[in-house]
Each structure stands twice: as C-alpha cells, then as structure tokens.
N, C-alpha and C positions, 0 to 999 in steps of 0.2 A: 768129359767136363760139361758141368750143363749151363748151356745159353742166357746169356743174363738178359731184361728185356730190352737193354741198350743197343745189346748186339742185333736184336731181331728183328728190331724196328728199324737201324741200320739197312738188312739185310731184305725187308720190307721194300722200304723205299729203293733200292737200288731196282727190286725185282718190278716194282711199277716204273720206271725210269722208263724203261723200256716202251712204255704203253705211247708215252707223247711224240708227236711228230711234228709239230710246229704247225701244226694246223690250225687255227683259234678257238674252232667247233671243238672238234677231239679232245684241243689237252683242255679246255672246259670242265667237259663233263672226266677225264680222267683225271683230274685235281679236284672233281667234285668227290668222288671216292674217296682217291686218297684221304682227303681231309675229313669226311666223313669217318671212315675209318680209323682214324688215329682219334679223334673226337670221344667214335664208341669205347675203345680202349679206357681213355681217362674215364667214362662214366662206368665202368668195368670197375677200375680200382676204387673207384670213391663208391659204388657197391656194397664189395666185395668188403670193404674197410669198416663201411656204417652197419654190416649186416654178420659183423666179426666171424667171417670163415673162417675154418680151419686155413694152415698156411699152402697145405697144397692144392688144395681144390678152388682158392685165391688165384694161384700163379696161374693155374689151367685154366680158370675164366680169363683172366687177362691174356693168357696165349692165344685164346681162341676169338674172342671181341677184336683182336687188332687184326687177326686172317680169315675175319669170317664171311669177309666180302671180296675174297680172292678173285674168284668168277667173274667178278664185273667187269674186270679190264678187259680181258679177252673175251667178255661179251658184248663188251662198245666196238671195240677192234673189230670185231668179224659181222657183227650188226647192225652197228650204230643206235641201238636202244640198251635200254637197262626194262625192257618189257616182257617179263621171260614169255606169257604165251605166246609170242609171234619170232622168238626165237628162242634157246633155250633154258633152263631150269641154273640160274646163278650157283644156286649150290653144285649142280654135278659139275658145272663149270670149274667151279673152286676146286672139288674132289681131285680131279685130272689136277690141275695145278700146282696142289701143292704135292701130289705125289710125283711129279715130273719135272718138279725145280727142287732148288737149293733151301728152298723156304721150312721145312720141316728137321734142318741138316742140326744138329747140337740138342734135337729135342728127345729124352727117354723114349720107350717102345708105347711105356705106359700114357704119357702126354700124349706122341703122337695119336695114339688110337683115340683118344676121348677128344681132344682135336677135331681128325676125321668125323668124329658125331656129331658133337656140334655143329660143324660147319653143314653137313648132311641135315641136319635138324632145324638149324636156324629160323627160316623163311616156309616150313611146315602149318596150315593153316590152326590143326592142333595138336599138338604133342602125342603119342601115344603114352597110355598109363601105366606107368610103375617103371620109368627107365631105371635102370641100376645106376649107382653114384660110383664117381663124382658124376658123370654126365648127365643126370638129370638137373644136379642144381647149376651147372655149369652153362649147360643149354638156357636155363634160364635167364642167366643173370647175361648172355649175350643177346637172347630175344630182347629184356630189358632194355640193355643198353641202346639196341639197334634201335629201339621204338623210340625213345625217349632224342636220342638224337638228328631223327629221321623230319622230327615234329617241326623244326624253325625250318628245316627247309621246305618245308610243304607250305608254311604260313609265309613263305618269301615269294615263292612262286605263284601263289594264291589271291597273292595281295591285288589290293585295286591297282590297275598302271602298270604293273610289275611287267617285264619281260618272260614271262613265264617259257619255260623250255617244254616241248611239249615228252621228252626225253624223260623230265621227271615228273608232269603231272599225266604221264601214259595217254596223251591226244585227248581229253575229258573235254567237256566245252565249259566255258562260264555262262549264269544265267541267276542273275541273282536271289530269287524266288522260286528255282528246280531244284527237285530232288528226288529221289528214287523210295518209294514207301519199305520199300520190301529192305534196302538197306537200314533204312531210321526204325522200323521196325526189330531186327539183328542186334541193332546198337542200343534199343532199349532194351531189349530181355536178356544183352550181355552175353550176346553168341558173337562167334568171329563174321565181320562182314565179309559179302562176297565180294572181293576184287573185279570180277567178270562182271559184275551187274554195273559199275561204276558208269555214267554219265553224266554228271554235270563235276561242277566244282564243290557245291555242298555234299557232294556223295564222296570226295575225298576227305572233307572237314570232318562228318558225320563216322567214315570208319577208321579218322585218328582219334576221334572222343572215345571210338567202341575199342582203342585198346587200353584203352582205362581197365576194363576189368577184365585184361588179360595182363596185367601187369599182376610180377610173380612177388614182389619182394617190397616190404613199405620205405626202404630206402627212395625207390623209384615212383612210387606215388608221393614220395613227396616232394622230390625234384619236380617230376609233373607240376602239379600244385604252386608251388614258389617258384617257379618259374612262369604262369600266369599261363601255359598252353592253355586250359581249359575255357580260359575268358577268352581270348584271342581267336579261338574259333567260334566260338558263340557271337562272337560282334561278330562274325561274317554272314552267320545264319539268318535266316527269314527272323522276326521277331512274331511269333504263331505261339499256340496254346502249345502244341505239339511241341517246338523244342523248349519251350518255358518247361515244361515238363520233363523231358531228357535233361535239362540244367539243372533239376533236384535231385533227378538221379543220378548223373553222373557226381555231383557236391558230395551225396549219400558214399557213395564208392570209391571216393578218395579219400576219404574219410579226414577227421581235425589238420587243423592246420598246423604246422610246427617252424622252427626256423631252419633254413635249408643251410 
C-alpha cells in the first residue's frame, strides 16, 4: 500500500523527536530544521502545482522536499553545526538515514531510488547534465524549494540587532561596507557562488541574490519576486555603482512581475 503524505510527515516528525534533548541550544536549531523542512515541502507542492507536473513525478518531489534535510539532525547531534566543511557532507548524512530508519518504509522501489538522488543531489554546487527523469526535474524543484525557503531565514539572521546564530550564518562577521569581489563578481555573471570564499555578511546577501539564476522553474522566481527577497537584500547592501548594477541584473533574471 503506498504512503499517503500524512503518514510520512507523521513518520518524519516522530523520527526528528528524537533529535531534542531539552537543551535550549540544540532543540533551537533542531526545530530550526524541522520547520524548515516542512516549509520546503509546501513550496514543493505549490511548485509542482503552478508548474502542472505530471502526477507522479508531483508526489516524488514532494517525498523528497520534505526528507531532503534528513542529515541535519544528526549533523547538529554529533557536531553542533549545520557547516558541512568542518563536519560532514548533510546529504551523505541523510543517505545513511534514511536507509537505516523507518523513514523510506511504505515508499515503491521506484520512489525510494529517486529519493536517494535527490537527496544525494540536493546541496551539489552544479548539477551534472542530462540526469534522467524524473530525478532531474525532481532535484530541481527541491533545490528550488530549499533556496527559496532558506532566504527569510538568512534575512533574520542578518538583520541589524538580530541574535544571529553563528550555526546558520557559518561564523561570517558583519561589516556593513565588506564584501568579497570575487564572490559579487560570481553573482554577476550568474555562476554559483563559492561558499568557502564567504567573509563578511554581504558575501552571504550577495550568494542568495546569485541563486536567482540558478533557480530552475518560474513558479519560483516568482515567489522570489512577490515575496520582496530581492529588495530586502539590496537594502542591506553598500548603496555603490557596483551593486546598482547587480540590482538591474538580477530585476533582468527574474524576469516581469506577476501575482504570487
């Protein structure tokens, strides 16, 4: 019998239960997942819905959007970061997980495998070309989600005052006027930023502008867009020629506006 998402999400939550300790740090940031995680799911289905999938390659994104951050729990557990260089890689994290819990239990042969790729794929700086479907478009629409959800909490943390955790902004300093050329560079010619080069707080703003044009599907440029991320970073930015200039380009690559 196959798994309706009620049950999985059920069967989800039970398996992060497990992560909190009543510690106030810990279940933090493992309620920061959590909740992430079910966040990306709904922007999975409102995807998957606005981008009218076929019905099974639908259910397979949404199976994999809501497990695609398995890894994280027991990468805070055994770390206390969510910073794979200085501990491990979230997705093989996940791999191990869900192939050694209950989490995969009511899913076909044929979901779990494309599952396992996504999840394997997810957090990949680029995709390799030509994956065979559904997992090509399925990877997508969870890269999608994950970015698009990933964005308000980065602008929470970022914010002036804020308590920032340095957990989710990976130890970066603030500095209201730095920034890394070589990343704003990246970000204008619409290549993936490098993570590793990250230093200040603008080199976080600047490689969530740069996944503007690595977003796969116009469903989700236009959540981006009507959702106002792209202003919301820019008022953090130096006000310079240089990101006046990233602000036409990135307007150019979201392309018209529509209602969300």
């Amino acid at each position: 019998m196959t798994i309706s998402f009620e049950e999985l999400e059920k069967t989800f939550q039970q398996y992060v239960a497990r992560f909190f300790n009543g510690e106030p740090t810990n279940d933090y940031h493992i309620d920061l997942k959590l909740r992430h995680s079910l966040r990306v799911y709904e922007l999975a289905r409102r995807i998957v819905h606005e981008e009218n999938l076929d019905e099974e390659t639908a259910r397979q994104a949404c199976i994999a959007a809501l497990l695609h951050d398995t890894g994280r729990f027991e990468q805070y557990r055994r770390y206390a970061t969510f910073h794979d260089p200085s501990s491990e890689n979230h997705a093989r994290l996940g791999i191990t997980a869900l192939l050694s819990s209950s989490l995969t239990k009511g899913l076909s042969r044929r979901e779990r495998r494309c599952l396992l790729g996504a999840v394997f794929l997810h957090n990949v700086r680029d995709l390799p070309p030509r994956l065979r479907e559904p997992l090509g478009t399925v990877t997508r629409v969870v890269r999608d989600s994950d970015k698009l959800d990933i964005i308000p909490v980065v602008l929470e943390h970022l914010s002036a005052g804020a308590a920032a955790s340095p957990v989710v902004t990976l130890g970066i300093e603030p500095a209201p006027n730095q920034y890394t050329h070589s990343i704003y560079q990246q970000v204008l010619a619409g290549q993936s930023a490098d993570y590793q080069a990250m230093r200040w707080y603008n080199d976080f703003r600047l490689l969530v502008l740069g996944w503007i044009a690595d977003l796969n599907f116009t469903a989700a440029k236009r959540i981006y867009r009507m959702r106002g991320y792209a202003e919301a970073l820019f008022q953090d930015l130096p006000d310079i020629p240089e990101m006046r200039r990233l602000h036409e380009t990135v307007d150019q690559r979201l392309g018209p506006s529509s209602k969300a």
